[in-house]
C-alpha positions as CSV (number, residue, x, y, z in Angstrom):
1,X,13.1,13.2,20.7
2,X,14.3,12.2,17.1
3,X,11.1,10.0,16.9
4,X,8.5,12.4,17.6
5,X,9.7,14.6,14.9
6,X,9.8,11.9,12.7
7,X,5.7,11.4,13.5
8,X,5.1,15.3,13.1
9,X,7.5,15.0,9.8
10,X,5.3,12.0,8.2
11,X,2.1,13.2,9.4
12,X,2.8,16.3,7.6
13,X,3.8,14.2,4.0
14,X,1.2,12.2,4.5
15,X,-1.5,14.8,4.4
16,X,0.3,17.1,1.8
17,X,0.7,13.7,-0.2
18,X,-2.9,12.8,0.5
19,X,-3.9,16.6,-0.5
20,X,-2.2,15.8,-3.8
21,X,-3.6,12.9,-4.7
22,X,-6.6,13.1,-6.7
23,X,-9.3,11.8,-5.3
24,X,-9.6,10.1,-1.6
25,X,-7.8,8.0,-0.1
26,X,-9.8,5.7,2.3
27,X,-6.9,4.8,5.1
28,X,-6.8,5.8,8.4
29,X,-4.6,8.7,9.7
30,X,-2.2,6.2,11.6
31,X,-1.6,4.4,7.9
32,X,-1.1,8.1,6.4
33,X,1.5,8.9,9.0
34,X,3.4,5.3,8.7
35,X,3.5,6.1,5.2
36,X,4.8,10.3,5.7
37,X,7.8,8.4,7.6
38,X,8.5,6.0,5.0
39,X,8.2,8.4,2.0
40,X,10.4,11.1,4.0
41,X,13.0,8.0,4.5
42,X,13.0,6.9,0.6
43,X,12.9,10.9,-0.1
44,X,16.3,11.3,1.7
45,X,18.0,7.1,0.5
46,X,17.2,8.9,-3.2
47,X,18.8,12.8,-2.1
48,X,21.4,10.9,-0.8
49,X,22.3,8.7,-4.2
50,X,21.9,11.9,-6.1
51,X,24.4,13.8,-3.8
52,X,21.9,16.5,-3.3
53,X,21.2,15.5,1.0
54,X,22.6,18.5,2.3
55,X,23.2,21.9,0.5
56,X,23.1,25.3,1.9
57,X,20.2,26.9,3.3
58,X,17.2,25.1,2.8
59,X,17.2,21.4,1.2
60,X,14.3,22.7,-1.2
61,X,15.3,19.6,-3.6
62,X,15.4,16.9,-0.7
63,X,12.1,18.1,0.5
64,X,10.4,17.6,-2.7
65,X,12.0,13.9,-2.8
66,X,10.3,13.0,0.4
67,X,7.0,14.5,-0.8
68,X,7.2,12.1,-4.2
69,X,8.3,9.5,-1.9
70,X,5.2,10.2,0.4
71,X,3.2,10.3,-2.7
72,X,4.5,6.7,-3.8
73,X,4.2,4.9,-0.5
74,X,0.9,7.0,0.1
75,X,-0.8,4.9,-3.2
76,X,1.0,2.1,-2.3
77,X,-0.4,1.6,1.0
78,X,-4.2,2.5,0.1
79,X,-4.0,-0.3,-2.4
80,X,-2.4,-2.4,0.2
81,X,-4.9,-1.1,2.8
82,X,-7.6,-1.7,0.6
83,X,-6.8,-5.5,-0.8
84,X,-6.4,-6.6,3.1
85,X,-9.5,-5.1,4.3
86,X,-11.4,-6.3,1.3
87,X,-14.2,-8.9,2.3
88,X,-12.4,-12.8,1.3
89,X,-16.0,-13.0,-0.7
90,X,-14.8,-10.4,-2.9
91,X,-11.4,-11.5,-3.3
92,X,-12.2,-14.5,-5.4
């Protein structure tokens, strides 16, 4: 079960991160999810060496490190995405 919420939880960074980026991204929705769970996973390694993972109530200030995490991995995949798919032609 702990891996379907981790899909719902990166699908949802990945579109708010998307949404915050300016412009649009050209990846596909699997890419934007791969990259929610990898942002939410960097979002709680950097909570985690701040000392801030768990604190009462809600964990407003881990949640905001796995949106700038999403944000991060977000760019870094469409460039990624992009410099793969790009025709060879181009590439030299």
């Amino acid at each position: 079960m702990n891996w379907l919420w981790a899909i719902i939880v990166g699908l949802v960074l990945g579109v708010l991160a998307r949404a915050v980026i300016p412009g649009r991204q050209r990846i596909p929705l699997w890419l934007t999810v791969v990259c929610g769970i990898l942002g939410g996973i960097l979002g709680n390694a950097v909570a985690g060496w701040l000392g801030v993972a768990h604190t009462r109530g809600i964990d407003w200030i881990r949640h905001v490190l796995q949106l700038i995490g999403a944000i991060v991995v977000v760019l870094l995949g469409e460039r990624l995405w992009h410099a793969i798919r790009r025709p060879r032609r181009e590439r030299a």
